[in-house]
N, C-alpha and C positions, 0 to 999 in steps of 0.2 A: 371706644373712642378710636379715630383713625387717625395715626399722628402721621404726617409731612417733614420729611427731611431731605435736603439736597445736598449731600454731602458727596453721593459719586458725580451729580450732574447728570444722570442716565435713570431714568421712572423705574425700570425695572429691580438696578441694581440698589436703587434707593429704597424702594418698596421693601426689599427683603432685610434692610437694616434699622428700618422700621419697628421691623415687626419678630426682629430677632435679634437678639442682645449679644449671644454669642457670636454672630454675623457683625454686629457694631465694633464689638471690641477684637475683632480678628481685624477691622477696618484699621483701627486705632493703631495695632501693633503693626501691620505693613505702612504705616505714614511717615513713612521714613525713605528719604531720598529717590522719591520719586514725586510725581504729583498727587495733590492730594484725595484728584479725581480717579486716577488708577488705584491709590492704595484702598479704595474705600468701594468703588468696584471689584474687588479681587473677591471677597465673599462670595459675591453672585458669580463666578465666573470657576470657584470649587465647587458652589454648589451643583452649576450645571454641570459641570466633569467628574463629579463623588456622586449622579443622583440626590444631590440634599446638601446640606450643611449640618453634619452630628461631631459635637464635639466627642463623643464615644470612638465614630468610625477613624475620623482624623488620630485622635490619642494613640489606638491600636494596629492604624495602618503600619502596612511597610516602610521603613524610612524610606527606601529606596525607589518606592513605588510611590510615596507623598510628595517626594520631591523630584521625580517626575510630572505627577500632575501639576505641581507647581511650574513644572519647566515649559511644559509645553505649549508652543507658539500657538497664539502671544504668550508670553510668557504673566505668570502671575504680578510677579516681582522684580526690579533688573538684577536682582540680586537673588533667584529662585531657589536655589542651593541651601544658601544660609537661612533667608527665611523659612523656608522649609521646615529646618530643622526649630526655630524661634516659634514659628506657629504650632508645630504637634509638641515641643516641650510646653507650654501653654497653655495647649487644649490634656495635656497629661496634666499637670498641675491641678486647671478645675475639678478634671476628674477624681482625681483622689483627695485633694480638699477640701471640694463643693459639691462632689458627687455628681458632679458635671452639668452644675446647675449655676453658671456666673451672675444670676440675679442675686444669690448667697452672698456678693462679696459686698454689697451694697444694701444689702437687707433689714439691719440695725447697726448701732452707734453711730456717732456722731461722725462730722466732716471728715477727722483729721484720724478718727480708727478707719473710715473708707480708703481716705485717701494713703492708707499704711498700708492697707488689703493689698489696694492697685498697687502701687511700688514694689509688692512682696511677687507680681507675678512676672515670669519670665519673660525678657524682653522690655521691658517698662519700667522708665527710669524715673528720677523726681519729676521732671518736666514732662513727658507722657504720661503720668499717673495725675498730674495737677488739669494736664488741657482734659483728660477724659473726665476726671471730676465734675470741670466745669460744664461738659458737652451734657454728661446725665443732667445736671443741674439749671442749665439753660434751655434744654432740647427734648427730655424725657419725666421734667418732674421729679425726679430720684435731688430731695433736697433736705438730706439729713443737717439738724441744726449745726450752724459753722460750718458750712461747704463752701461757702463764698471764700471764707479765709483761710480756709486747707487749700482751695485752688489757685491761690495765690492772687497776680493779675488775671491771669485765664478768667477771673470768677467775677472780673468785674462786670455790673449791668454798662450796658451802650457800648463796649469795646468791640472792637474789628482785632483781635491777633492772634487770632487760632481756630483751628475746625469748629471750635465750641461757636465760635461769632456766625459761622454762614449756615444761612435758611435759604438761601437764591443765587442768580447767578453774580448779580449786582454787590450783596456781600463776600461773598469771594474775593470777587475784586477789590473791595476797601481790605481784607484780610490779608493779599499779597502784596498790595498797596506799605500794608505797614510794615511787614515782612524785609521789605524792597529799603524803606527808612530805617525800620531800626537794623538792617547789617549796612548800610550806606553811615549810618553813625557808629557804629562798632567800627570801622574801617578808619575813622580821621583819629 
């Protein structure tokens, strides 16, 4: 099966997040203060600068030579440094927990042992451990029973308020749409 996801906005970059999990979830950990289009492009943009995308090569790279590649213009990240160091703590993690296989964290039990997985990995907190629960589960099929309710809101069917919601360019837009209300009501 050929799954479709528009999540960098860019055929290429989306293609490879597709079609690679560890690519998805390197997506997930850079969607952090920047757009949701660059962080979810950054995958594709190590892969073309590492030759590939191996959670192995990342784990064992040189910090200092990772976070170079990270740095360099354009930059991965606005914040290439730190990230840096967030994505190879991370891609270390799978490796020695999952044996560098992050299909593992999602493989069995139920919602809410997933969705403890994700929260257990570096970088990802309850609220990025909950939107990526939902994203597997609205967008990949990955729908161990009770995922809807370990992903909290994220998990609801028909909602627009997180990467989990966009398949196009049109929900994007109702996703930053909501985005734009709920801190406009956080604010009064």
């Amino acid at each position: 099966m050929t799954r479709t996801v528009c999540l960098a906005q860019n055929p290429d970059a989306d293609a490879l997040l597709a079609s690679d999990m560890f690519a998805l979830l390197t997506g997930m950990l850079l969607d952090q203060q920047i757009p949701m289009e660059k962080a979810f492009s950054g995958p594709k943009v190590l892969a073309d600068r590492m030759g590939g995308l191996d959670v192995h090569r990342i784990a064992e790279a040189d910090p200092e030579a990772f976070a170079s590649i990270m740095a360099t213009p354009p930059a991965v990240h606005r914040f290439p440094g730190s990230m840096a160091k967030r994505v190879q703590a991370m891609a270390q993690f799978v490796v020695e927990t999952y044996d560098g296989d992050v299909t593992k964290i999602w493989a069995d039990g139920d919602g809410a042992a997933v969705f403890k997985r994700l929260k257990a990995l570096p970088g990802f907190g309850e609220q990025k451990a909950k939107i990526f629960l939902a994203l597997l589960g609205k967008q990949f099929e990955v729908t161990p029973e009770g995922w809807r309710a370990a992903a909290g809101s994220y998990g609801d069917e028909g909602s627009r308020r997180s990467v989990a919601d966009v398949r196009d360019s049109k929900s994007l837009l109702e996703v930053r749409d909501f985005k734009k209300a709920a801190k406009a009501a956080a604010k009064k």
